[in-house]
MMTF fields as JSON, N, C-alpha, C and O atoms, coordinates in Angstrom:
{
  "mmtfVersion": "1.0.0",
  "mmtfProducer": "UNKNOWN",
  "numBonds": 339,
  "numAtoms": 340,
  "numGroups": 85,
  "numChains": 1,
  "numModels": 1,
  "chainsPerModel": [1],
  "groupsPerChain": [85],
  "chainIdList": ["A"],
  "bondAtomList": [4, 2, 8, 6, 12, 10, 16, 14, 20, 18, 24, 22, 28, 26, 32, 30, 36, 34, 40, 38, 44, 42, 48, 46, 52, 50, 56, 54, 60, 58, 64, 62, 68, 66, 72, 70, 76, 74, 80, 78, 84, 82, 88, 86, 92, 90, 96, 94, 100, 98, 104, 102, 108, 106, 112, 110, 116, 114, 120, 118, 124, 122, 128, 126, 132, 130, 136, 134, 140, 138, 144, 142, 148, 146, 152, 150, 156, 154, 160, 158, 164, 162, 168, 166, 172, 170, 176, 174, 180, 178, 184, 182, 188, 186, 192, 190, 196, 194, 200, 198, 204, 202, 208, 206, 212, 210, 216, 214, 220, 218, 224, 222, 228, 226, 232, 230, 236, 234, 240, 238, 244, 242, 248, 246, 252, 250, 256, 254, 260, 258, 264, 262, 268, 266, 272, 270, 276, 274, 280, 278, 284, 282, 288, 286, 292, 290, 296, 294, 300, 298, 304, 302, 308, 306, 312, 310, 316, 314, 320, 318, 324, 322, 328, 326, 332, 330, 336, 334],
  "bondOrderList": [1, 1, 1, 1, 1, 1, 1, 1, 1, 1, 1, 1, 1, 1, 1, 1, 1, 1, 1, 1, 1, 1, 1, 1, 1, 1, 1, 1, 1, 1, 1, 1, 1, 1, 1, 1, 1, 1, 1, 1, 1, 1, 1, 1, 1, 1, 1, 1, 1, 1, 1, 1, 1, 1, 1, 1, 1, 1, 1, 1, 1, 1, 1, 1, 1, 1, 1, 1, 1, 1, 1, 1, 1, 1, 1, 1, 1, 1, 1, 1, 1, 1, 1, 1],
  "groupList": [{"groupName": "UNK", "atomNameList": ["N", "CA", "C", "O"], "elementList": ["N", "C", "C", "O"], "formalChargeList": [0, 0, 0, 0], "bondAtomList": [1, 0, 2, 1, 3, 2], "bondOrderList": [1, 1, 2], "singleLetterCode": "X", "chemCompType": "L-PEPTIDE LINKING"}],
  "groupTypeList": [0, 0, 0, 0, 0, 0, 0, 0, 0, 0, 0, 0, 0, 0, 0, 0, 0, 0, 0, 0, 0, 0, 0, 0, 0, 0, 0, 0, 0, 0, 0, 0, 0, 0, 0, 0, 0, 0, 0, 0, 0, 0, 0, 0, 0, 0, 0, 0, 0, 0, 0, 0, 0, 0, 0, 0, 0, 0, 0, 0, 0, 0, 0, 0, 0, 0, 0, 0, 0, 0, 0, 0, 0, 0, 0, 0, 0, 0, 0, 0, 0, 0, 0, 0, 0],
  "groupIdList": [1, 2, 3, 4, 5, 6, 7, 8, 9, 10, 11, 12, 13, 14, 15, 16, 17, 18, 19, 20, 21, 22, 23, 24, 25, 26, 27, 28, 29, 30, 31, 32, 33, 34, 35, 36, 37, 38, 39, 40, 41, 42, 43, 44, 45, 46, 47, 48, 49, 50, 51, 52, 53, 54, 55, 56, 57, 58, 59, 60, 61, 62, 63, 64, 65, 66, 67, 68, 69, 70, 71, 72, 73, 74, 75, 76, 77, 78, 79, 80, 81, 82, 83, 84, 85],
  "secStructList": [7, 3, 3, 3, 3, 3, 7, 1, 1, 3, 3, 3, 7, 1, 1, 1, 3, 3, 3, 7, 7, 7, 7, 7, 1, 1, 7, 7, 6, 6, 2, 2, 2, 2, 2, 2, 1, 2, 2, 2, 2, 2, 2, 2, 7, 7, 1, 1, 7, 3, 3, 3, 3, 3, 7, 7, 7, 1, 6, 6, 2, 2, 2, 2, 2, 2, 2, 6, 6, 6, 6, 7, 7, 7, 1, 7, 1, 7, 2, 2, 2, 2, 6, 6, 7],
  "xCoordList": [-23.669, -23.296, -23.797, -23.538, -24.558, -25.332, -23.826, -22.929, -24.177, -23.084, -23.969, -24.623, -23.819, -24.628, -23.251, -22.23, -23.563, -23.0, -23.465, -24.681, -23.005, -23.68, -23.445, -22.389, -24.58, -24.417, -24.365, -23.958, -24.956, -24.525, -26.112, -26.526, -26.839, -28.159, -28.887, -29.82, -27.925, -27.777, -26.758, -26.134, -26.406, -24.778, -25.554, -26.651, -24.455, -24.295, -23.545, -22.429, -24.171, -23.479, -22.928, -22.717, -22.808, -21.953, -23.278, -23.09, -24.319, -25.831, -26.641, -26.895, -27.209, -28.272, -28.006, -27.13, -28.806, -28.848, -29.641, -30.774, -28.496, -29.002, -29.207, -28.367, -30.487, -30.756, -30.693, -31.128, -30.06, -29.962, -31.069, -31.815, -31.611, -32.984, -32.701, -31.652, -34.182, -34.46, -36.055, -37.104, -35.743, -36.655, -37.614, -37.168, -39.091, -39.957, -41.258, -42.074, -41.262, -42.707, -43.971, -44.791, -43.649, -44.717, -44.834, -43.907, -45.607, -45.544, -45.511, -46.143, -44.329, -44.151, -44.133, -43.257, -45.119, -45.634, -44.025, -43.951, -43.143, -41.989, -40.915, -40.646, -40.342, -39.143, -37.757, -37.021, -37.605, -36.396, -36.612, -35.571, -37.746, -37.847, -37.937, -37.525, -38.457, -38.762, -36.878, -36.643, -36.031, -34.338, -33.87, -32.786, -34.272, -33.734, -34.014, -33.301, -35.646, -35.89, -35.527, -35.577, -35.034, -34.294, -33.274, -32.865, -32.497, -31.185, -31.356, -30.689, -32.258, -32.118, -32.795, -32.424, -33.615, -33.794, -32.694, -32.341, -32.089, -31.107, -30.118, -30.05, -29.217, -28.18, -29.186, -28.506, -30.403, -30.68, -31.302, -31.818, -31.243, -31.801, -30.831, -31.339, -29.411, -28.767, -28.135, -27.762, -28.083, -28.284, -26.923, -26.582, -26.158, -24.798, -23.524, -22.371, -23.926, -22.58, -23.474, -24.653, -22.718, -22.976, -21.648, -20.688, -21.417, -20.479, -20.65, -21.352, -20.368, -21.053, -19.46, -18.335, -20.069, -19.209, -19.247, -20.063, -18.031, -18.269, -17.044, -15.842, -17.724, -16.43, -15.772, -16.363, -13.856, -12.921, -12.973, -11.906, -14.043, -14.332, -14.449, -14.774, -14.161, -14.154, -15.724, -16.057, -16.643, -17.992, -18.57, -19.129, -18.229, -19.052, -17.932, -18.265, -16.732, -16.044, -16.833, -16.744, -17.885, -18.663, -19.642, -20.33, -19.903, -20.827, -20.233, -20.686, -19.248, -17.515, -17.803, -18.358, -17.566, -17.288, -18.616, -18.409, -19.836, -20.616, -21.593, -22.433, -20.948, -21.076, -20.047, -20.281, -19.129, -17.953, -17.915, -17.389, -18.76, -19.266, -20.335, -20.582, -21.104, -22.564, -22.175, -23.066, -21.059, -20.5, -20.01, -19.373, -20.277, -19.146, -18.046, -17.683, -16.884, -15.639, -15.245, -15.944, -13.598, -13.087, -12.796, -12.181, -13.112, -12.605, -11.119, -10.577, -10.296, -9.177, -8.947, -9.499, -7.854, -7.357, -6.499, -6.836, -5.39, -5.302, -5.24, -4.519, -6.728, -6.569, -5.102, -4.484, -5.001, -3.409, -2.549, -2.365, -2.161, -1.535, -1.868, -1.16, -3.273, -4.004, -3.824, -3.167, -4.08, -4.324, -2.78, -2.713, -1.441, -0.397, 0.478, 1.588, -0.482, 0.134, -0.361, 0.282],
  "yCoordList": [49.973, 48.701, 47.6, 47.64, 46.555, 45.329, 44.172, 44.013, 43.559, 42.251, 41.272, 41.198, 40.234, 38.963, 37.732, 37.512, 37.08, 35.838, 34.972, 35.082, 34.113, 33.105, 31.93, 31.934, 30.872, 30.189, 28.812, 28.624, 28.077, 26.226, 25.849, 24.69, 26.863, 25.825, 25.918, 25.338, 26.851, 26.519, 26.28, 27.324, 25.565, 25.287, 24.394, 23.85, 24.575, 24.238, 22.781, 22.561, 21.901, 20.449, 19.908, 18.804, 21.283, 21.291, 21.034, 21.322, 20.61, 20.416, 21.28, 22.147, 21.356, 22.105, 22.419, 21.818, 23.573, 23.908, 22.846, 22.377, 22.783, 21.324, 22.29, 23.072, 21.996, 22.87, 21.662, 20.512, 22.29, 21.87, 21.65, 22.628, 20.413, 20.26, 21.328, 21.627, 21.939, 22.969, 22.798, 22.848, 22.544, 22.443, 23.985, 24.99, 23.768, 25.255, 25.188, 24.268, 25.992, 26.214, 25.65, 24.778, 26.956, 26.412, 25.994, 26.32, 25.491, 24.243, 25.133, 26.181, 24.401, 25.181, 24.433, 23.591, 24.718, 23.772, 23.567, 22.675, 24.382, 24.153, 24.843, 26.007, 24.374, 25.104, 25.417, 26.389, 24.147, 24.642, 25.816, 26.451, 26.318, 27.098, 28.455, 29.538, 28.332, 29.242, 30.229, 31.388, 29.044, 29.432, 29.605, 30.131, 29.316, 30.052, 31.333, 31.983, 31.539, 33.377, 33.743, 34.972, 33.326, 34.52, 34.949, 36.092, 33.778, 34.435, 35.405, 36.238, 34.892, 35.773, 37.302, 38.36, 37.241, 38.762, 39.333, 40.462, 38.653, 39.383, 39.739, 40.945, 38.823, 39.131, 40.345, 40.787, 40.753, 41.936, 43.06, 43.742, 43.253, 44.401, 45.818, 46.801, 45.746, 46.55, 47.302, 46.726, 49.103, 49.684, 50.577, 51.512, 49.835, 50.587, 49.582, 49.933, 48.172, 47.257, 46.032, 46.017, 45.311, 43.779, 43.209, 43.441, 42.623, 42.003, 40.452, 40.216, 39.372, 38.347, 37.497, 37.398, 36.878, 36.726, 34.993, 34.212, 34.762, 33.401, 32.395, 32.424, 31.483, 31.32, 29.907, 29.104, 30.273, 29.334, 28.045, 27.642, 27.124, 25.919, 25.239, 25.834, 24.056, 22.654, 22.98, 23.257, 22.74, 22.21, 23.638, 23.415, 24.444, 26.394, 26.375, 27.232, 25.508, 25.312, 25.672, 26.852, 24.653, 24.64, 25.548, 25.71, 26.345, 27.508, 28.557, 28.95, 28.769, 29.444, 29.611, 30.65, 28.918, 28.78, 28.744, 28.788, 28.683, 28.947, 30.489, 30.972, 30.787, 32.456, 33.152, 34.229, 32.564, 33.115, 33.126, 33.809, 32.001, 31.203, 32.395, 32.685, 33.228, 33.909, 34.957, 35.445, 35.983, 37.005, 37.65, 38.698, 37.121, 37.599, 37.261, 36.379, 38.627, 38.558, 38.62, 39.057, 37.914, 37.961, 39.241, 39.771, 40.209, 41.337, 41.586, 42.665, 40.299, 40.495, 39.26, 38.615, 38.406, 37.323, 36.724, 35.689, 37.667, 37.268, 38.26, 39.254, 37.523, 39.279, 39.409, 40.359, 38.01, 38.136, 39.432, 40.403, 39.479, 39.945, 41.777, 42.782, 41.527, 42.981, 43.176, 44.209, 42.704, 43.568, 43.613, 43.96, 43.481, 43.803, 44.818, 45.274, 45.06, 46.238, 47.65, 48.489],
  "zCoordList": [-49.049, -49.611, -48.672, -47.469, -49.261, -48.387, -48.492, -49.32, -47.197, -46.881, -46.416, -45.376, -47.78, -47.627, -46.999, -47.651, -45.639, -45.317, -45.919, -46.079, -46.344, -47.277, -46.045, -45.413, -45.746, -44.483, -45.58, -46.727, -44.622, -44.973, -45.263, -45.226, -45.524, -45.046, -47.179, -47.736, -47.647, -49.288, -50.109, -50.298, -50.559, -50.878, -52.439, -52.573, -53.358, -54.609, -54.919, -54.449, -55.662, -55.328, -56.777, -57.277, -57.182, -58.768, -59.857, -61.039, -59.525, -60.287, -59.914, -60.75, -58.804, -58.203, -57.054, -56.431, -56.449, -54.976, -53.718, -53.606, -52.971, -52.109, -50.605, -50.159, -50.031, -49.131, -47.776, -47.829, -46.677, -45.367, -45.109, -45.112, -44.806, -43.387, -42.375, -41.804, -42.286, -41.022, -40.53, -41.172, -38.929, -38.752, -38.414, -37.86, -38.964, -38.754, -38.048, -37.989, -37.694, -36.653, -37.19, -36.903, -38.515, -39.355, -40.878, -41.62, -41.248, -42.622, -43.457, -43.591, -44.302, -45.596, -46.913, -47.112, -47.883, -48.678, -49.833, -50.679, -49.631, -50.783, -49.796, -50.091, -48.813, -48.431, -49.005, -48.836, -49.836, -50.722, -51.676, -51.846, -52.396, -53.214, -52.178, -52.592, -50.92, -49.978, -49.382, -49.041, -49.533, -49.613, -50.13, -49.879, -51.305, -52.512, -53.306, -54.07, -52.763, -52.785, -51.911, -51.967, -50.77, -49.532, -50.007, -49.805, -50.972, -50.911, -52.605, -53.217, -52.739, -54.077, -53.567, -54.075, -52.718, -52.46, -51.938, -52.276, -51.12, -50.626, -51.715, -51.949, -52.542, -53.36, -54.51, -55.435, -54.47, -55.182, -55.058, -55.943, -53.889, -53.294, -52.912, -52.372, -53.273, -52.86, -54.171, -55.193, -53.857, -54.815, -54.798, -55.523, -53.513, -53.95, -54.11, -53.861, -54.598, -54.285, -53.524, -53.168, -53.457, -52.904, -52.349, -53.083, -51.397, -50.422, -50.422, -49.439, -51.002, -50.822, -49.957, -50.447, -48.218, -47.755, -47.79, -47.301, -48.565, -48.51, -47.653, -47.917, -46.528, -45.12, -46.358, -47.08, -46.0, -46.449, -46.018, -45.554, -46.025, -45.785, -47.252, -48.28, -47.149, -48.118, -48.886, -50.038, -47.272, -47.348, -49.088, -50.162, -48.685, -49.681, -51.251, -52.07, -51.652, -52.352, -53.457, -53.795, -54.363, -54.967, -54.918, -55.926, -53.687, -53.414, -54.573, -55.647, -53.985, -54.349, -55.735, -56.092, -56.389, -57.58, -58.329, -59.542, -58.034, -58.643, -58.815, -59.574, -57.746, -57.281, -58.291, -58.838, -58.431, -59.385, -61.226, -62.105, -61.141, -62.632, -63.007, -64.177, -61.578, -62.075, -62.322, -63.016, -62.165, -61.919, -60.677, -60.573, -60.075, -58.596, -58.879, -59.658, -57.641, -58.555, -56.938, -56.024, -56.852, -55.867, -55.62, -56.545, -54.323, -53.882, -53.426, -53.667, -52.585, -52.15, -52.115, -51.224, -53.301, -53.259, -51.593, -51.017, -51.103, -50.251, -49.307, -49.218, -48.136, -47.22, -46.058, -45.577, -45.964, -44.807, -45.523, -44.788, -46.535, -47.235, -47.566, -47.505, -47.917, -47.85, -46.458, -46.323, -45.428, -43.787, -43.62, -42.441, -44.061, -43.554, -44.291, -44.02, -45.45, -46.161, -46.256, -46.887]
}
């Protein structure tokens, strides 16, 4: 089973995917489209399950929920709760 972190540098702004400035070595004629196949290879390359880890911040809210809108499903509503039982 693959475990994708989902970071800050693609986040969902309720319209489109809004990509973080990064700076790169070397020139890239479309970098936003260049972050948005990373993450799409990644969320499909795994052939036993998918983990998509998304951190409880404000900023990934809209990440959240649009990951949820595509078919990702919450694994453990609340883990405090799962790790004490």
């Amino acid at each position: 089973m693959a475990l994708v972190a989902w970071g800050n540098d693609l986040l969902w702004d309720g319209k489109a995917w809004e990509m973080r400035k990064m700076r790169s070595r070397f020139p890239q004629s479309d970098p936003h489209q260049l972050r948005v196949n990373s993450y799409r290879v990644l969320l499909t390359r795994s052939r036993d399950g998918l983990l998509i880890y998304v951190p409880d911040e404000e900023i990934f809210k809209q990440t959240e929920h649009a990951l949820l809108a595509a078919g990702a499903r919450i694994l453990v509503e609340n883990l405090d709760y799962a790790l004490s039982s």
